[in-house]
C-alpha positions as CSV (number, residue, x, y, z in Angstrom):
1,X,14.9,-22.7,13.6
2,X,15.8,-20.4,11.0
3,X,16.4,-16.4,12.3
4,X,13.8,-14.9,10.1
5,X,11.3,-17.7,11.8
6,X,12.3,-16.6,14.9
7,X,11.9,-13.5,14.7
8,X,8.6,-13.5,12.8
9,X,7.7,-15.5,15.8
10,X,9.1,-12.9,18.7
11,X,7.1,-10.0,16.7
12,X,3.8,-11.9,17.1
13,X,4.2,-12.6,20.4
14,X,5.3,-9.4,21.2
15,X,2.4,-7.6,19.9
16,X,0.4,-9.7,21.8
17,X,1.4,-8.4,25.1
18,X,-1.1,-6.0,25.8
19,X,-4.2,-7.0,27.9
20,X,-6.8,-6.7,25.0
21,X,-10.7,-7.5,25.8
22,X,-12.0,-10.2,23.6
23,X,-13.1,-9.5,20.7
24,X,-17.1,-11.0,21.0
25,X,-16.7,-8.5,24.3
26,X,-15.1,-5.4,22.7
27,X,-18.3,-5.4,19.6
28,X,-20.7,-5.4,22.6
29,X,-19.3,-1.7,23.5
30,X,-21.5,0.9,21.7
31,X,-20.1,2.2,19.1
32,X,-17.8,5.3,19.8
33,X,-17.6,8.6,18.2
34,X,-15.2,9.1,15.3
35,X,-11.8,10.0,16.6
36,X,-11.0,12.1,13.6
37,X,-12.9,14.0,11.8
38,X,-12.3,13.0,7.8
39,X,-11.9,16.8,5.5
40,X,-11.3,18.3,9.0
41,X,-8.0,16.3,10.9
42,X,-6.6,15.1,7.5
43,X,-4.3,16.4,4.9
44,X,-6.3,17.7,1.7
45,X,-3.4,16.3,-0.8
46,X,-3.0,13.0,-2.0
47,X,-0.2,10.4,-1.8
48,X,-0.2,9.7,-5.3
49,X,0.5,6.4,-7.2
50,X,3.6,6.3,-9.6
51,X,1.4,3.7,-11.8
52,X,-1.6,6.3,-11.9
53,X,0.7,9.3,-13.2
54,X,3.7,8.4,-15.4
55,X,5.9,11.0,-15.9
56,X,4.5,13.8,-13.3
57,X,7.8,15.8,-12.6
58,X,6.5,17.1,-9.0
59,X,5.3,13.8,-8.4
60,X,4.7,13.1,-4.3
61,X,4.3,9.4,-3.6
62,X,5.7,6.8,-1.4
63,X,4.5,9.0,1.6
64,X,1.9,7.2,2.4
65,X,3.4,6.1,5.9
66,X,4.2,9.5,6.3
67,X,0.8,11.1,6.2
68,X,-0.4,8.0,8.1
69,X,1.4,8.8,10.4
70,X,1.4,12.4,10.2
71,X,-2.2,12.4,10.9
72,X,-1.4,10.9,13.9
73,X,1.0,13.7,15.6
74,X,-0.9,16.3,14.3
75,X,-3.9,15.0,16.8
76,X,-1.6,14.8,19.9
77,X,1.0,16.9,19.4
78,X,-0.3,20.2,17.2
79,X,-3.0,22.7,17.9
80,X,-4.6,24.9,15.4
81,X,-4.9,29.0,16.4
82,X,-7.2,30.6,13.1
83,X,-7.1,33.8,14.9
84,X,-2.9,34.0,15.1
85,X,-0.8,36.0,12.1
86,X,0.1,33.9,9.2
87,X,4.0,33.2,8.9
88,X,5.9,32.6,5.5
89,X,5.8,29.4,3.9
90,X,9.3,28.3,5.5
91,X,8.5,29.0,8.8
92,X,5.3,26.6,8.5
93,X,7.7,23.8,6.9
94,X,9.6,24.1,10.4
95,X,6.8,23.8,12.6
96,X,5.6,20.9,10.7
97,X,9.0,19.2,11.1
98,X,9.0,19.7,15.0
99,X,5.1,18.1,15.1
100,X,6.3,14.8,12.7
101,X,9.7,14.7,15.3
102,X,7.1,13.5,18.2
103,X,7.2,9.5,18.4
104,X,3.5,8.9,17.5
105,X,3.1,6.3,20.2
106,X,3.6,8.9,23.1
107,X,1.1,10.0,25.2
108,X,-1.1,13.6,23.5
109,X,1.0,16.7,24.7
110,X,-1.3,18.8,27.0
111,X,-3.0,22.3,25.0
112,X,0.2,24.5,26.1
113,X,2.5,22.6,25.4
114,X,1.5,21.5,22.1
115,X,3.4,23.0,18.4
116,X,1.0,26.0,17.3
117,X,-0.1,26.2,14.0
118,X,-1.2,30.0,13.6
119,X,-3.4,31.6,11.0
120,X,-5.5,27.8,10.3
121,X,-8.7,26.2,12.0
122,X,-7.5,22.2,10.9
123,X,-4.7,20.6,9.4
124,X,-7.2,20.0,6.1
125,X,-7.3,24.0,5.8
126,X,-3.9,24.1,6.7
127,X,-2.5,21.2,4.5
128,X,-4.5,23.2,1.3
129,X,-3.8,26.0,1.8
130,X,0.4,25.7,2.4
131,X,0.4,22.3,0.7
132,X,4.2,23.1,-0.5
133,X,5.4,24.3,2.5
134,X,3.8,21.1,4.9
135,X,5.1,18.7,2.4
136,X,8.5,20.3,2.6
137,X,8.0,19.7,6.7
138,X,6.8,16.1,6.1
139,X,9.7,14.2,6.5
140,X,11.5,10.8,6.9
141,X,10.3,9.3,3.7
142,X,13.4,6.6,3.5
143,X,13.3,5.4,7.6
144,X,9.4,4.7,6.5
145,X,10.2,2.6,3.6
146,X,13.1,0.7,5.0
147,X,11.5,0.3,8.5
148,X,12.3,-3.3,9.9
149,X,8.4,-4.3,10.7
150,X,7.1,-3.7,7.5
151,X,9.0,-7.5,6.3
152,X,5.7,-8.8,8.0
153,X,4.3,-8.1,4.5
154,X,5.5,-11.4,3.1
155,X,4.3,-13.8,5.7
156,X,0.7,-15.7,6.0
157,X,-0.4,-14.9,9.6
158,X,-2.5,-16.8,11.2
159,X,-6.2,-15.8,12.1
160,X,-5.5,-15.6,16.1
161,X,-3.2,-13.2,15.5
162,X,-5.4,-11.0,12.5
163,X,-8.5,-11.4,15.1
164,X,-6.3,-10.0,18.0
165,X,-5.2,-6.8,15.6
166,X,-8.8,-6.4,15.3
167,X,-9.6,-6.5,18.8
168,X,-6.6,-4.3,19.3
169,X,-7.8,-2.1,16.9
170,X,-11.5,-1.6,18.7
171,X,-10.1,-1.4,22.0
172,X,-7.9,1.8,20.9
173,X,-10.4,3.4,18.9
174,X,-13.2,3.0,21.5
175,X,-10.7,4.6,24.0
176,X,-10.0,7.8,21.4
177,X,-6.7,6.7,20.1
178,X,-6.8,6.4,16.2
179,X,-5.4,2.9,15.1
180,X,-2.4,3.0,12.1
181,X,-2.4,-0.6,10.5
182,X,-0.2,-1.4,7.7
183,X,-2.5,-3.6,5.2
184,X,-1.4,-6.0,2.5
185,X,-2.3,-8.5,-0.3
186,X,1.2,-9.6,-0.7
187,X,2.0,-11.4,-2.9
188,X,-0.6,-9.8,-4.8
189,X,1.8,-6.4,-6.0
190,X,-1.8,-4.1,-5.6
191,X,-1.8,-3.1,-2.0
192,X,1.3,-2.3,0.6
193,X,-0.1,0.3,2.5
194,X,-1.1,2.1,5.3
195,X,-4.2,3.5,6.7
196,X,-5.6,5.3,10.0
197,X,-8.2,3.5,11.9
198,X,-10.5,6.0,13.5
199,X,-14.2,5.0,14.0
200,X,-16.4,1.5,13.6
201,X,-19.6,0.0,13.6
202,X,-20.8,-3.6,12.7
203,X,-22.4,-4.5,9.8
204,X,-26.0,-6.9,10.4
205,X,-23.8,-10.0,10.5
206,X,-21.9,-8.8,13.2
207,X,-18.2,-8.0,11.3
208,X,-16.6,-5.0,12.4
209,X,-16.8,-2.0,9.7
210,X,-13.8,0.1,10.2
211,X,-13.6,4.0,8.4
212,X,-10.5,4.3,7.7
213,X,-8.0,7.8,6.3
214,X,-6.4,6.6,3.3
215,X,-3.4,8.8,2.2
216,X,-4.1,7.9,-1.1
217,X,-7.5,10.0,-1.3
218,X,-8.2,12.9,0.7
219,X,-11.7,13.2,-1.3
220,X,-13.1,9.9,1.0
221,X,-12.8,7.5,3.9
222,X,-12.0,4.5,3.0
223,X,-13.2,1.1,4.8
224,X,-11.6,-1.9,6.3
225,X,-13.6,-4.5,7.3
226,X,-13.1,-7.5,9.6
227,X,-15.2,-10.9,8.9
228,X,-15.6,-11.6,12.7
229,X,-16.2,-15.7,11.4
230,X,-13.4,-16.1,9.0
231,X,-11.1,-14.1,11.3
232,X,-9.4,-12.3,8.5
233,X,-9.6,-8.4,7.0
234,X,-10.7,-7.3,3.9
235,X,-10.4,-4.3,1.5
236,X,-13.9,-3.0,1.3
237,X,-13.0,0.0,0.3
238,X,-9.4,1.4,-0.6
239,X,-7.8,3.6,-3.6
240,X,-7.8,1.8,-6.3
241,X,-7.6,-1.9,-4.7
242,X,-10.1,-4.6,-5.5
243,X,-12.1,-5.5,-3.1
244,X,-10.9,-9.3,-1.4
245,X,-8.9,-10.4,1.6
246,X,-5.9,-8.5,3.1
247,X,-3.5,-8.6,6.1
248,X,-3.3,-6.3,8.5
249,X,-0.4,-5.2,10.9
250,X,-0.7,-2.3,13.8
251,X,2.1,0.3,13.5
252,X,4.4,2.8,15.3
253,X,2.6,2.1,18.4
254,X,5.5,1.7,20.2
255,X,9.4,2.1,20.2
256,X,9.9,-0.9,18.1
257,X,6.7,-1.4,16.5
């Protein structure tokens, strides 16, 4: 067997490992509240597409695994103090590099020990307001793009393993943990990406609706949505992909995932 085989193999079973409910069990579970709050818990600049603005000299794209993720340690490891004095822009930049240095698969840090953000309510109000400065403190752009998981991207999966990052995918959401999934139409070159997983509810035949944060536009959520009998996701609704069937892939959920 060749190496790349195997390891392709060792992933999947790997991420299989967890004890997940199935998934006809896990859509019996009502429904739980969102565990973000879109325009409140997410950043209020884009990641913007290099085929969508030729030529921009400040241009900020390839971040999208950043923000993702960045989402993502700003729920469990940041708190927000509106009534604290403002700092200068550099000092914000620093406290935004010590939230993105948590490992986002680690357990929430409790209220007190937590990186304060002083002088905003959200990251949204934060992330518009000091949009230089939190950019500047976003980073690890490179370690994103060159991460060893994300060769998944050019592999067919199959379905048991699609349906069990779906049921993976409820069973964290319904316990308050939002879901980053790396989604794909590879070979297609329209969609490798990343989006946040944070609420769900089925549609009338039973597939699983997911609302998903999509760095790409901080005007909407986007949606994900698993076909339940064909066992596979599709693109419902992201930036400027067409709608039609997709991979998806859990990330950073632990040490070497």
């Amino acid at each position: 067997m060749r190496p790349s085989a195997r390891l392709l193999l060792l992933a999947v079973a790997v991420s299989g490992c967890a004890s997940v409910a199935p998934i006809d069990v896990a859509v019996r579970r009502p429904s739980p509240p969102d565990v973000l709050r879109f325009g409140v818990d997410t950043f209020a600049f884009p990641n913007e597409s290099r085929t969508n603005n030729p030529g921009k000299p400040d241009l900020y794209a390839n971040y999208c695994f950043v923000m993702a993720r960045g989402v993502i340690q700003f729920q469990r490891f940041a708190r927000f103090d509106p009534l604290a004095p403002r700092l200068p822009g550099d000092e914000y930049a620093e406290r935004v590099k010590r939230v993105v240095a948590h490992a986002p698969w680690r357990d929430p840090l409790p209220p007190d020990d937590r990186i304060v953000i002083p002088g905003y309510a959200s990251l949204y109000e934060f992330s518009h307001d000091q949009e230089a400065a939190v950019k500047a403190g976003l980073v690890g752009r490179f370690w994103t793009l060159v991460h060893w998981t994300n060769w998944r991207v050019v592999f067919p999966m199959p379905r048991w393993q699609q349906e069990r990052v779906a049921r993976e995918a409820l069973t964290q959401v319904g316990a308050g943990r939002p879901v980053q999934l790396l989604v794909t139409n590879f070979p297609t070159w329209e969609l490798n990406h990343t989006v946040v997983a944070y609420a769900y509810r089925l549609d009338p035949s039973g597939n699983v609706l997911f609302t998903v944060y999509d760095p790409n536009d901080p005007r909407e959520p986007g949606r994900v949505t698993f076909d339940r009998a064909e066992r596979e996701f599709q693109a419902s609704r992201l930036y400027d992909t067409h709608v039609g069937p997709i991979r998806a892939f859990r990330m950073y959920y632990w040490a070497l995932l």
